[in-house]
PARO-847384 format. One record per atom (N, C-alpha, C): residue number from 1; residue in one letter; chain; atom name; z, y, x. Coordinates in pm, 1 decimal. Atoms other than C-alpha are relative to their C-alpha. Example, Ala and Ser with C-alpha at 12.3 -4.5 7.8 and 13.67 -1.06 7.14 Angstrom:
BEGIN
SITE   pos   code   unit   site         zz         yy         xx
SITE     1      A      A      N        0.0     -119.0       89.0
SITE     1      A      A     CA      780.0     -450.0     1230.0
SITE     1      A      A      C        0.0      120.0       90.0
SITE     2      S      A      N       -6.0     -119.0      -82.0
SITE     2      S      A     CA      714.0     -106.0     1367.0
SITE     2      S      A      C       73.0      109.0      -77.0
//
This chain:
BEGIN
SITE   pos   code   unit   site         zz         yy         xx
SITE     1      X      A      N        0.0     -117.8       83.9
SITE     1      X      A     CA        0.0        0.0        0.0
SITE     1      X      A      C        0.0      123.8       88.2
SITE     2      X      A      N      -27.5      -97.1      -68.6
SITE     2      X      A     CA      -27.2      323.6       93.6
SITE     2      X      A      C       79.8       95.0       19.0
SITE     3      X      A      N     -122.3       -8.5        7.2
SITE     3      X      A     CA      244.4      547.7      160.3
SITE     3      X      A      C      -32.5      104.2      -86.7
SITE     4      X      A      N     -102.9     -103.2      146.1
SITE     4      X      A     CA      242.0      817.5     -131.5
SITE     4      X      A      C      -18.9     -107.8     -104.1
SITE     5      X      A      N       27.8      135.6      110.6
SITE     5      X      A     CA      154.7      494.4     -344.1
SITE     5      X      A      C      147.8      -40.0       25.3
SITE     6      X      A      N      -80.5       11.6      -18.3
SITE     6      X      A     CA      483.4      424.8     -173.1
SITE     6      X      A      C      122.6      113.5      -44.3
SITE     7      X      A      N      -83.4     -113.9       10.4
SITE     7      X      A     CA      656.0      729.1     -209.3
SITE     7      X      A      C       16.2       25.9     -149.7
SITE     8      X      A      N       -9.6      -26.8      166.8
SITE     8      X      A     CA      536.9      794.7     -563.1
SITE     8      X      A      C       77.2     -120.0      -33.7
SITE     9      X      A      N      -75.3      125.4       74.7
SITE     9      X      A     CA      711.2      413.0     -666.9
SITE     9      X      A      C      121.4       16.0       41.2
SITE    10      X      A      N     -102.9        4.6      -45.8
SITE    10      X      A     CA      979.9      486.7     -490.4
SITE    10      X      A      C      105.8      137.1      -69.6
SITE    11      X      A      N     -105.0     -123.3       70.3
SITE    11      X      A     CA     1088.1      833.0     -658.3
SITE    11      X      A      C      -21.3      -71.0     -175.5
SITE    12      X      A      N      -44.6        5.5      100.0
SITE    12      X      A     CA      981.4      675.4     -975.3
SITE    12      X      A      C      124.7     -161.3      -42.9
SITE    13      X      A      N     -132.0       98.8       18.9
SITE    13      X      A     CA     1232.6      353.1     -952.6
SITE    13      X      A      C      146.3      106.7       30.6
SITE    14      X      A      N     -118.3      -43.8       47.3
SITE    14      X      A     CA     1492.1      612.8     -928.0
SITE    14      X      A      C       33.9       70.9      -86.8
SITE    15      X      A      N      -23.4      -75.1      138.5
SITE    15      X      A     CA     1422.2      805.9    -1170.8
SITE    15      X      A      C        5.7      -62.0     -154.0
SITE    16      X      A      N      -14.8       78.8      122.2
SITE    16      X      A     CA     1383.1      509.0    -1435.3
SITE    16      X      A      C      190.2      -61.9       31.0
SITE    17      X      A      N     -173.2       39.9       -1.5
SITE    17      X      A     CA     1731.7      416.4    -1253.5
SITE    17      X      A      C      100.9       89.9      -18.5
SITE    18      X      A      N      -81.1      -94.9       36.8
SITE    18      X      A     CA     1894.6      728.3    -1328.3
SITE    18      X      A      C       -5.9       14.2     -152.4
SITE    19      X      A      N      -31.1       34.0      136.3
SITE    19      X      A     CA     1800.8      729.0    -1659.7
SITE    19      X      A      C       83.2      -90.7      -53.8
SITE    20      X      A      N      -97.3       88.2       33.3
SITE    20      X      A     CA     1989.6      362.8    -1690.8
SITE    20      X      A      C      116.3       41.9       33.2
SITE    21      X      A      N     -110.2      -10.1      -96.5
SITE    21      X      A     CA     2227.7      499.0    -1507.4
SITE    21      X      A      C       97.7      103.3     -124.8
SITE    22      X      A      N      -44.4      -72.6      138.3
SITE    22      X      A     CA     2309.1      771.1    -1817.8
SITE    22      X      A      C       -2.1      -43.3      -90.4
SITE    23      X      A      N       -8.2       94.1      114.1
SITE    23      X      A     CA     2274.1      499.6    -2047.2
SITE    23      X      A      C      147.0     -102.9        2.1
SITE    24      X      A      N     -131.2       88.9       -7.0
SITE    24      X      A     CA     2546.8      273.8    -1885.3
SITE    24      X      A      C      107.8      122.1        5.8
SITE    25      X      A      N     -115.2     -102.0       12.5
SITE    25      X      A     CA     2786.6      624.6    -1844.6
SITE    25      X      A      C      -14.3       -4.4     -157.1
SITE    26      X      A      N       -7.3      -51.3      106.1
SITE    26      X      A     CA     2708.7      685.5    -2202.6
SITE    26      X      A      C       76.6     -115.5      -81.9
SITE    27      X      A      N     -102.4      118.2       69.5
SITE    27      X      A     CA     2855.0      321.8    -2309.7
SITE    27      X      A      C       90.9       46.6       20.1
SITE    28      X      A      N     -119.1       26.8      -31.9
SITE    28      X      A     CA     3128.2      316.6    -2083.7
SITE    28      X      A      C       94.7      160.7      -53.3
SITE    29      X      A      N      -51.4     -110.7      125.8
SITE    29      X      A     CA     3219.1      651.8    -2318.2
SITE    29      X      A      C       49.9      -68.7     -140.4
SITE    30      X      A      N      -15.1       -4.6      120.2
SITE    30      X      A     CA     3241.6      467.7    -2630.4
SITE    30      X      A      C      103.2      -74.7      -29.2
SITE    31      X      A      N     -130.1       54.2       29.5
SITE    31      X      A     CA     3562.7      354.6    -2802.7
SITE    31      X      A      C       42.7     -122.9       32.4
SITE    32      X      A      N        5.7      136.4      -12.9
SITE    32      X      A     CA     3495.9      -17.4    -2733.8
SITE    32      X      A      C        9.5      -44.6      124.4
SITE    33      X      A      N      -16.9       53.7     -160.9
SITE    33      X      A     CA     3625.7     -230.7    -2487.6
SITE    33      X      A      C     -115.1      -84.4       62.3
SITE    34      X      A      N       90.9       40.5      -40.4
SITE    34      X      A     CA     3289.4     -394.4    -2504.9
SITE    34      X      A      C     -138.9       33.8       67.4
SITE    35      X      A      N       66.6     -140.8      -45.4
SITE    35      X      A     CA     3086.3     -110.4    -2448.5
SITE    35      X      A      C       42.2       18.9      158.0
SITE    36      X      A      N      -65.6      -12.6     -136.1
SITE    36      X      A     CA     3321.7      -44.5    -2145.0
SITE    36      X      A      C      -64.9      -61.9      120.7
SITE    37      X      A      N       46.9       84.0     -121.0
SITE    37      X      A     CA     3224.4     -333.6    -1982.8
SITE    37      X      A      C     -100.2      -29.8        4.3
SITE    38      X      A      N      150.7       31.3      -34.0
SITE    38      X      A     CA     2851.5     -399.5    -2030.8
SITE    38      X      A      C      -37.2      149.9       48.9
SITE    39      X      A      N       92.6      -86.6      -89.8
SITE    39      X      A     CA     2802.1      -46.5    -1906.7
SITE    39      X      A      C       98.6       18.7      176.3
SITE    40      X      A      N      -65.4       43.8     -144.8
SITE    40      X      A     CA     3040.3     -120.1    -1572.4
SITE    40      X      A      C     -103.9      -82.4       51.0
SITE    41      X      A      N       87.3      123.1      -87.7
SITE    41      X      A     CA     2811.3     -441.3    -1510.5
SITE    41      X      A      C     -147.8       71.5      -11.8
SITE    42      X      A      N       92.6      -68.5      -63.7
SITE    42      X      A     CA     2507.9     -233.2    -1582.4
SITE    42      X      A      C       -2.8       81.0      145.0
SITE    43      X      A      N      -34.7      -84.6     -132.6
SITE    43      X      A     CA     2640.0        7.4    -1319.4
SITE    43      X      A      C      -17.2      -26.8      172.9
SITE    44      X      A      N       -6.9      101.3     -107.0
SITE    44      X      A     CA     2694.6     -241.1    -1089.8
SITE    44      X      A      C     -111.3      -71.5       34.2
SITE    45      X      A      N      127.4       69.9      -76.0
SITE    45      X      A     CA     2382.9     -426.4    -1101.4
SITE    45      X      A      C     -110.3      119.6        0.6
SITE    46      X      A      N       89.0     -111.2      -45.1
SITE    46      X      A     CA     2191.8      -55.0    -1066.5
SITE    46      X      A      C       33.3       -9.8      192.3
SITE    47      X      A      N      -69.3      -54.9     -122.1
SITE    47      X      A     CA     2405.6      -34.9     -706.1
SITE    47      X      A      C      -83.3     -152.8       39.3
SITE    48      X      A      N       25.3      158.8      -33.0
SITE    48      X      A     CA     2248.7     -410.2     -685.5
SITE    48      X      A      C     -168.2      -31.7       46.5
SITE    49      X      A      N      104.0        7.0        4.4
SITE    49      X      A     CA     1920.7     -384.0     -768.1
SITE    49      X      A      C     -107.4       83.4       40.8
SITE    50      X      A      N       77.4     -103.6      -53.7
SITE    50      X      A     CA     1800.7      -29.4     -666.3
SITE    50      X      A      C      -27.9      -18.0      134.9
SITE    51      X      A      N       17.2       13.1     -125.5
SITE    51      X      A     CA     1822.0      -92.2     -333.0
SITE    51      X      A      C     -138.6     -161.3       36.2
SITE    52      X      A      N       71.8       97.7       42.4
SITE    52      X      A     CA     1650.7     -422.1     -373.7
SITE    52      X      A      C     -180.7       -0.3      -43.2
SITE    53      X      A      N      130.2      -80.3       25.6
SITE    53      X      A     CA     1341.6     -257.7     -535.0
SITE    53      X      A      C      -72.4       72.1       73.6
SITE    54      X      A      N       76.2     -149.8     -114.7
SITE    54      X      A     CA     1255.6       32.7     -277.9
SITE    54      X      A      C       25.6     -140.0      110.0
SITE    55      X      A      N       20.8      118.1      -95.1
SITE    55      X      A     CA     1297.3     -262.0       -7.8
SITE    55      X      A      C     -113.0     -105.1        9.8
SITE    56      X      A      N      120.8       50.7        3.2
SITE    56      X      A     CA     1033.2     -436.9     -200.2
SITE    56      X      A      C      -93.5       65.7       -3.0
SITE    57      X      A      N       99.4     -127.6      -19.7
SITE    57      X      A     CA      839.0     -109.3     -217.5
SITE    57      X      A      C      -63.4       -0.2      142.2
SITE    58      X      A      N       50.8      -50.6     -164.1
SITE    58      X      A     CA      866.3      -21.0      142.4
SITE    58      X      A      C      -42.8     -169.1      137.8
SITE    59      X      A      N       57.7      113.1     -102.3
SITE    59      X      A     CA      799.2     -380.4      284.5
SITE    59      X      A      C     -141.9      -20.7        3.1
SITE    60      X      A      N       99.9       28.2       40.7
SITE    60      X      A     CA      500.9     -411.9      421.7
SITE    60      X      A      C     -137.3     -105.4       -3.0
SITE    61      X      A      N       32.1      153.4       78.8
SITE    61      X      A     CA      448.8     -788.4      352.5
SITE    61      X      A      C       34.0      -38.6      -68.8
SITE    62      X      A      N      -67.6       77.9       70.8
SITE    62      X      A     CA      546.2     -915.5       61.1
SITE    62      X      A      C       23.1     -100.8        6.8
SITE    63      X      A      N      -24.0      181.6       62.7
SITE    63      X      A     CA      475.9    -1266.5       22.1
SITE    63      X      A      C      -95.2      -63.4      109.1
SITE    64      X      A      N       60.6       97.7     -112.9
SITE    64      X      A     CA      357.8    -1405.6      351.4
SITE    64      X      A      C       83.0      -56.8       42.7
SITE    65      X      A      N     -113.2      111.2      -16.1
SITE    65      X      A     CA      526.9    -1700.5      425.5
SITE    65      X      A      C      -45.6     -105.4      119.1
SITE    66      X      A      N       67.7      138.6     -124.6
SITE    66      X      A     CA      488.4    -1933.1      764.9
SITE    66      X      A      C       71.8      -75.5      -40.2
SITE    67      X      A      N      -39.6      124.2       -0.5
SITE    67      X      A     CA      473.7    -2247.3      756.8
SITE    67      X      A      C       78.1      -52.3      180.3
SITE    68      X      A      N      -37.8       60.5     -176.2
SITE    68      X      A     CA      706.5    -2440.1     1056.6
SITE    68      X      A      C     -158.3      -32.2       52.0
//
């Protein structure tokens, strides 16, 4: 890929992750202790997965695999 092909995927995975990211604050607002906690584990798998994503962005092999 090329790198603003890179750059552009890379500002927009954070910006679709900031949006989740005001979705899981906006649970862990609501009266429910269930609420609470599915937007904690959202939270948590943003801190999990963002990084994860731009790593697969910026690598630049995906899926080449040697054989022994």
């Amino acid at each position: 890929m090329k790198t603003r092909l890179k750059l552009a995927s890379t500002i927009a995975a954070i910006l679709v992750s900031l949006g989740a990211l005001s979705r899981f604050l906006y649970w862990m607002n609501q009266p429910s202790d269930l609420w609470l906690y599915a937007g904690a584990l959202g939270s948590l798998a943003l801190l999990v997965l963002l990084p994860g994503v731009i790593t697969l962005i910026w690598r630049s092999q995906l899926a080449k695999f040697k054989r022994p």
